[in-house]
DRENGU-56156 format. One record per residue (C-alpha): residue in three letters; chain; y, x, z negated. Coordinates in nm, 3 decimals, padded with zeros to 5 digits. Example, Ala and Ser with C-alpha at 12.3 -4.5 7.8 and 13.67 -1.06 7.14 Angstrom:
Ala; A; -00.450; 01.230; -00.780
Ser; A; -00.106; 01.367; -00.714
END
This chain:
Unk; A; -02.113; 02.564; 02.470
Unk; A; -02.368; 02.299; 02.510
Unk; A; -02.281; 01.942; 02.453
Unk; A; -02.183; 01.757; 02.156
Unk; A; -02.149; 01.404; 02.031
Unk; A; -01.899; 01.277; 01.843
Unk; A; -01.911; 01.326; 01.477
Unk; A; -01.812; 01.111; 01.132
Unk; A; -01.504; 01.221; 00.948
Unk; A; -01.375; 01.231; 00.663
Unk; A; -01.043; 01.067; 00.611
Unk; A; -01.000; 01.048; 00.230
Unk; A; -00.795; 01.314; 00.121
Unk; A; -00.574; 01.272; 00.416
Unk; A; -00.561; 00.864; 00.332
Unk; A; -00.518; 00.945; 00.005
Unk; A; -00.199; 01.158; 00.069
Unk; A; -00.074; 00.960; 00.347
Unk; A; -00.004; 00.671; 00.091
Unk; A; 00.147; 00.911; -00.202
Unk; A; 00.392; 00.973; 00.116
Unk; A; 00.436; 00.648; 00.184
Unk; A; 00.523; 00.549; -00.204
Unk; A; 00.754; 00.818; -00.177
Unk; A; 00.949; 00.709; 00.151
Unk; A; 00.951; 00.351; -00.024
Unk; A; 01.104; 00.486; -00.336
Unk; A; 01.382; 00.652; -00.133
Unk; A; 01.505; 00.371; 00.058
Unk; A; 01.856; 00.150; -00.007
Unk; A; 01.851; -00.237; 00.022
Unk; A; 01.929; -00.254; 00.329
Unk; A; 01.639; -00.043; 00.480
Unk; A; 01.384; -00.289; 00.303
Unk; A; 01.582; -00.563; 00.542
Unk; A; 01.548; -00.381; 00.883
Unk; A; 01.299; -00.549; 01.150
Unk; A; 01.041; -00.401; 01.275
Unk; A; 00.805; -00.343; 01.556
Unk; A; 00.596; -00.641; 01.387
Unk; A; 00.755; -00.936; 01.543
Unk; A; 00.974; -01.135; 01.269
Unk; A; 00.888; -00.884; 00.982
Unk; A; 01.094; -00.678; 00.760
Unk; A; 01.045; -00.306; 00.657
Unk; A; 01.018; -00.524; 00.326
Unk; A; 00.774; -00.749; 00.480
Unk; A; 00.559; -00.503; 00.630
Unk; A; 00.519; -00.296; 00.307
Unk; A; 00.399; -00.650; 00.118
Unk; A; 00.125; -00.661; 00.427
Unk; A; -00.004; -00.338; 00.322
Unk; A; -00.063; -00.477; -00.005
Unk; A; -00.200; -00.781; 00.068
Unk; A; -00.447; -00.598; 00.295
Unk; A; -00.531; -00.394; -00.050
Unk; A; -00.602; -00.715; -00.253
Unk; A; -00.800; -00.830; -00.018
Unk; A; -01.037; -00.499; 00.072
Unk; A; -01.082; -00.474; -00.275
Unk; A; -01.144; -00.803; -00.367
Unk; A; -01.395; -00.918; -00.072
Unk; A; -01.545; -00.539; 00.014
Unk; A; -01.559; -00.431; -00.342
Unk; A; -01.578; -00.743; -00.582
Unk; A; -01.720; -01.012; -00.348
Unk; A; -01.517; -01.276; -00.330
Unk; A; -01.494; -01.447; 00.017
Unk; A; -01.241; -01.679; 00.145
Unk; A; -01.471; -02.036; 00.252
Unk; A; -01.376; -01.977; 00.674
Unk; A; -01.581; -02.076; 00.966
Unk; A; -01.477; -01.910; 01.316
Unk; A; -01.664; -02.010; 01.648
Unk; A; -01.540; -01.711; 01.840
Unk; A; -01.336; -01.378; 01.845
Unk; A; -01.042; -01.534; 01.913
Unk; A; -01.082; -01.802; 01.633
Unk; A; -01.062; -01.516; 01.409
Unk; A; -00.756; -01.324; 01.550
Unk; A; -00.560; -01.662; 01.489
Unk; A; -00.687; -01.682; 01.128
Unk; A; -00.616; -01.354; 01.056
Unk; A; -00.245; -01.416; 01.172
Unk; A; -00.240; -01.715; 00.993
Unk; A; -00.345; -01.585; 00.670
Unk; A; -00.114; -01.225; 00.665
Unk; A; 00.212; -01.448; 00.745
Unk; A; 00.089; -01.670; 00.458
Unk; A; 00.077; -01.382; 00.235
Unk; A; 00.420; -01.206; 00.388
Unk; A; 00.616; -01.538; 00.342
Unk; A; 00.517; -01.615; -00.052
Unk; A; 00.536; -01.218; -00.082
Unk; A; 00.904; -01.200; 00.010
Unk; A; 00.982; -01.304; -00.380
Unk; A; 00.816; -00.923; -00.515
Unk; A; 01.133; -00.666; -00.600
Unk; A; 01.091; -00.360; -00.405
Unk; A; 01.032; -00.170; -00.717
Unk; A; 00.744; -00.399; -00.832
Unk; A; 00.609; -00.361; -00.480
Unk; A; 00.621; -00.009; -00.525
Unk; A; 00.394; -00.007; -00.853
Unk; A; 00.159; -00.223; -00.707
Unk; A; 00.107; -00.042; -00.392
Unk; A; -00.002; 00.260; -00.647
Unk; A; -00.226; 00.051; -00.861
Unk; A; -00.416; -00.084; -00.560
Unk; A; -00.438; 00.243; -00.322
Unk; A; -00.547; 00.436; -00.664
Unk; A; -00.810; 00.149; -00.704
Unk; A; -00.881; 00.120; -00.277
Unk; A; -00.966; 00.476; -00.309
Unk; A; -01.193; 00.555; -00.608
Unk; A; -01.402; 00.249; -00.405
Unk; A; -01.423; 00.442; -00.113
Unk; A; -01.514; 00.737; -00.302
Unk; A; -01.788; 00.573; -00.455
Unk; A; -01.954; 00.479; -00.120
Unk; A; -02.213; 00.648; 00.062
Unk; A; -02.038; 00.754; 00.380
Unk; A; -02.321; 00.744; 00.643
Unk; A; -02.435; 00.376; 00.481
Unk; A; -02.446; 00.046; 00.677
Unk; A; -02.091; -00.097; 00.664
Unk; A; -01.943; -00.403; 00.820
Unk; A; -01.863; -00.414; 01.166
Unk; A; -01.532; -00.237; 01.351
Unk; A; -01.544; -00.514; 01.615
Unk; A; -01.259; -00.303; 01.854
Unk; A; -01.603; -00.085; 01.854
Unk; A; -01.896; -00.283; 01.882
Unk; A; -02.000; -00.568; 01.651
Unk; A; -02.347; -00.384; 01.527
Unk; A; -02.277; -00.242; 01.149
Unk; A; -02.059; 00.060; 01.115
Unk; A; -02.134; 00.361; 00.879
Unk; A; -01.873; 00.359; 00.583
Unk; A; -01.705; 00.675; 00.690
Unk; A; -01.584; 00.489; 01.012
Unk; A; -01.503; 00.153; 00.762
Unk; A; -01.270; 00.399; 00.549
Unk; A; -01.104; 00.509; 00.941
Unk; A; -01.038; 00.202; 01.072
Unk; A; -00.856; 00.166; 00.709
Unk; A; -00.675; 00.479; 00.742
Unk; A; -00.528; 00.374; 01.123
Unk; A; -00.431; 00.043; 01.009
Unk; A; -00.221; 00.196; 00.707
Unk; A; -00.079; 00.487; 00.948
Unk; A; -00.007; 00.208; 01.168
Unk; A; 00.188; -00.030; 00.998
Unk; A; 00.348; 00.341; 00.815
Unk; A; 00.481; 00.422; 01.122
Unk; A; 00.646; 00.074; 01.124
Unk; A; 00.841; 00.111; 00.825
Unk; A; 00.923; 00.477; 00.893
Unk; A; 01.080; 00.340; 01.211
Unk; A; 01.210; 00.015; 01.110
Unk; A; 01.366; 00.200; 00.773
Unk; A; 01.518; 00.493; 01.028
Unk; A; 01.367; 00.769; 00.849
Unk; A; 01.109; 01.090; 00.906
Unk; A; 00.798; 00.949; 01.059
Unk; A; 00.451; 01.076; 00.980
Unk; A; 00.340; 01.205; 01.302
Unk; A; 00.214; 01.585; 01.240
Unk; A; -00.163; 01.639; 01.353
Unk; A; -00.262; 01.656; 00.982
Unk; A; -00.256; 01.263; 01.053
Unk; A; -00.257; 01.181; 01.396
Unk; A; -00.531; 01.367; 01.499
Unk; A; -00.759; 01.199; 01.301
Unk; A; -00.587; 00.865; 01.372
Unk; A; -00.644; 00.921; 01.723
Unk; A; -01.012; 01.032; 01.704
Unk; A; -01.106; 00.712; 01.544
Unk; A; -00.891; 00.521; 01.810
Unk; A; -01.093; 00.742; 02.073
Unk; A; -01.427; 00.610; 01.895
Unk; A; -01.320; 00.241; 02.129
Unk; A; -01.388; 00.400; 02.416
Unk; A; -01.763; 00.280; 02.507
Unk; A; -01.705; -00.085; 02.390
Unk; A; -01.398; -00.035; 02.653
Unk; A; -01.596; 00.038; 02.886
Unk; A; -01.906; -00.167; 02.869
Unk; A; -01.867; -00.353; 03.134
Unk; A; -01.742; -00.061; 03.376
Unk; A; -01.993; 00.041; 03.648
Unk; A; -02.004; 00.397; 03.711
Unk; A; -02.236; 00.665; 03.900
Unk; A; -02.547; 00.800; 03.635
Unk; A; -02.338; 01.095; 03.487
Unk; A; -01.969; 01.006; 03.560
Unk; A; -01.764; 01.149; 03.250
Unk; A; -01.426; 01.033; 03.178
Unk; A; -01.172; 01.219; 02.963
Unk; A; -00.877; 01.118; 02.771
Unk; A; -00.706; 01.422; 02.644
Unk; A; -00.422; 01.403; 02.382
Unk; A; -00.257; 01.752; 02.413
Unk; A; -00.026; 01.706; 02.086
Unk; A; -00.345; 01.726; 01.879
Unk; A; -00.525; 01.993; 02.081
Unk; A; -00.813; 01.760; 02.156
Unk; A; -01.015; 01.559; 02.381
Unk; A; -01.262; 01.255; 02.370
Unk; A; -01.530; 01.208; 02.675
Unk; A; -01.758; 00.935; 02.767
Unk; A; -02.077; 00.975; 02.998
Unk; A; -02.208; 00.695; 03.248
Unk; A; -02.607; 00.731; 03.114
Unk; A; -02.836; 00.435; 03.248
Unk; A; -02.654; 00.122; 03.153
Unk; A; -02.422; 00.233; 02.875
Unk; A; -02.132; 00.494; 02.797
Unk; A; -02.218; 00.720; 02.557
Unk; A; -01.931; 00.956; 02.393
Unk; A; -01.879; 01.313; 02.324
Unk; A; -01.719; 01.545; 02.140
Unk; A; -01.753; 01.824; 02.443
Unk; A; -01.909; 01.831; 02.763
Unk; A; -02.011; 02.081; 02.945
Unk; A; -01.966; 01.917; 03.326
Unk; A; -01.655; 01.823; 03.480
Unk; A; -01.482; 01.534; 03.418
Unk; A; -01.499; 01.255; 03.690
Unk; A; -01.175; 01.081; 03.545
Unk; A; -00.906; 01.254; 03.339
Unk; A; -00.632; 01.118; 03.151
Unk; A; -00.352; 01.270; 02.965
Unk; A; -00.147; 01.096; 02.714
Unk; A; 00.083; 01.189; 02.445
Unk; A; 00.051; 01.119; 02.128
Unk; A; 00.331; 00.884; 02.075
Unk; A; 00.240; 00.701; 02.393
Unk; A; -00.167; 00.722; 02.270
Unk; A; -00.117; 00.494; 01.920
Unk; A; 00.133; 00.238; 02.072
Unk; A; -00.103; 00.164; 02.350
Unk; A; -00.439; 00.134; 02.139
Unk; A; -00.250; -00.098; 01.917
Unk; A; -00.058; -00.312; 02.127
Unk; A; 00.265; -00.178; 02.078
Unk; A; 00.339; -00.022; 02.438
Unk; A; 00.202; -00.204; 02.771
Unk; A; -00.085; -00.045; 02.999
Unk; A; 00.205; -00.020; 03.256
Unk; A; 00.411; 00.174; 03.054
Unk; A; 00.178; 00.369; 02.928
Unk; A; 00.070; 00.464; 03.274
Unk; A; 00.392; 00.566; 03.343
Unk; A; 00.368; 00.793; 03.111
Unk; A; 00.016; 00.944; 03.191
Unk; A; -00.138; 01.180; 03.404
Unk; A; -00.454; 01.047; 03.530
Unk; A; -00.627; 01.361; 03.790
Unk; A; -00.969; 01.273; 03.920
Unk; A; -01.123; 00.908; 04.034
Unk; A; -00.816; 00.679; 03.900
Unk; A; -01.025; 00.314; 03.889
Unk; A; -01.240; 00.484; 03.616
Unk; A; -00.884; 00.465; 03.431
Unk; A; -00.782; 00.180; 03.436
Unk; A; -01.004; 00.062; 03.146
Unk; A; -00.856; 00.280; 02.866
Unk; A; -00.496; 00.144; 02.935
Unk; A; -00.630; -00.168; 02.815
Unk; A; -00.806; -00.043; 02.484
Unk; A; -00.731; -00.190; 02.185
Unk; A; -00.811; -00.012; 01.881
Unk; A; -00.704; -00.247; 01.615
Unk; A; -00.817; -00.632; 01.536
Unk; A; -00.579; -00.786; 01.809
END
């Protein structure tokens, strides 16, 4: 086998039934599973659910209708703390919405959030997924970073509510592949030898992600042929809570097996794959 970039996906269908799944665990739950806390520091299963929606409103009303909130941010950081700002805005005034409106309007906005996607050009210019680079992103990885954020913040209430999380590979493995896509911003700064390859392998979802040390920059695969200089194994459940903050790069190293040149690790158990 000879060797192979990454490739775009297509996360639609699966987006599209993740959040059918998700109205379904909401409509299921008593009154006091919408009150449990959650991994999301001072938020509610209730609260987290509202986020969800707000992030709806707003995809759809400043990616598909226009409309941009007047904000001026020097730097990344700037941004992260409007950001923050804004969602526990949105959570606090949201608290007043019944479950059972918040239901309905979850289904009116994923129904619209994904006949917009559907309507896109996948391989077009999109914005930027800054945890990957801050040059435009084709629409196919937009409508990923989407999907992670919802599985995400899924996972929370699934958790936080004490019922069946959503972890088969039907969605992880594509939640993890576009987490995987972080891995040459990661490493930007890392020197390496011309050819050095390291591996993160996820064994749950039968896969692996490599990057390659070529002149000045990390480029990443899909497959590669030569051995890797750096291996690390993580599973799943470890994988998503480190990428989004939710586990620390000690514990997760705890947890891994790194085989191979172990300073070439060190990087990954500090990605981020989310807008932290």
């Amino acid at each position: 086998m000879t060797d192979q970039p990454v490739q775009s996906i297509d996360v639609i269908d699966t987006f599209e039934k993740l959040r059918a799944e998700l109205l379904q665990i909401l409509s299921q739950l008593r009154h006091l599973q919408w009150q449990q806390p959650t991994a999301c520091e001072g938020w509610s299963v209730h609260d987290v659910a509202v986020h969800l929606l707000g992030d709806d409103i707003g995809l759809l009303s400043s990616r598909r209708d226009g409309h941009h909130e007047p904000a001026r941010f020097n730097n990344y950081a700037e941004l992260i703390a409007w950001i923050n700002y804004r969602n526990d805005v949105w959570v606090r005034a949201a608290r007043r919405i019944s479950p059972k409106v918040l239901i309905h309007l979850l289904r009116d906005t994923g129904e619209q959030e994904m006949a917009f996607w559907r309507s896109l050009d996948p391989v077009a210019d999109g914005g930027p997924v800054s945890w990957a680079g801050m040059e435009p992103a084709p629409v196919w990885m937009e409508i990923a970073r989407e999907y992670t954020e919802f599985w995400m913040h899924t996972q929370h209430i699934c958790e936080g509510a004490g019922v069946i999380a959503l972890k088969t590979p039907e969605y992880m493995h594509p939640l993890l592949d576009i987490f995987a896509r972080a891995m040459p911003h990661t490493y930007r700064y890392t020197i390496a030898p011309e050819g050095a390859i390291v591996t993160l392998t996820v064994p749950e979802v039968d896969d692996s992600w490599h990057i390659r040390r070529e002149g000045d920059k990390w480029r990443q695969y899909a497959h590669l042929d030569a051995a890797s200089t750096t291996t690390v194994v993580l599973p799943a459940d470890v994988a998503w809570r480190l990428f989004t903050k939710g586990l620390s790069s000690e514990k997760a190293e705890a947890k891994a097996t790194v085989t191979g040149d172990e300073a070439l690790a060190e990087p990954l158990f500090k990605m981020v794959s989310i807008m932290a």
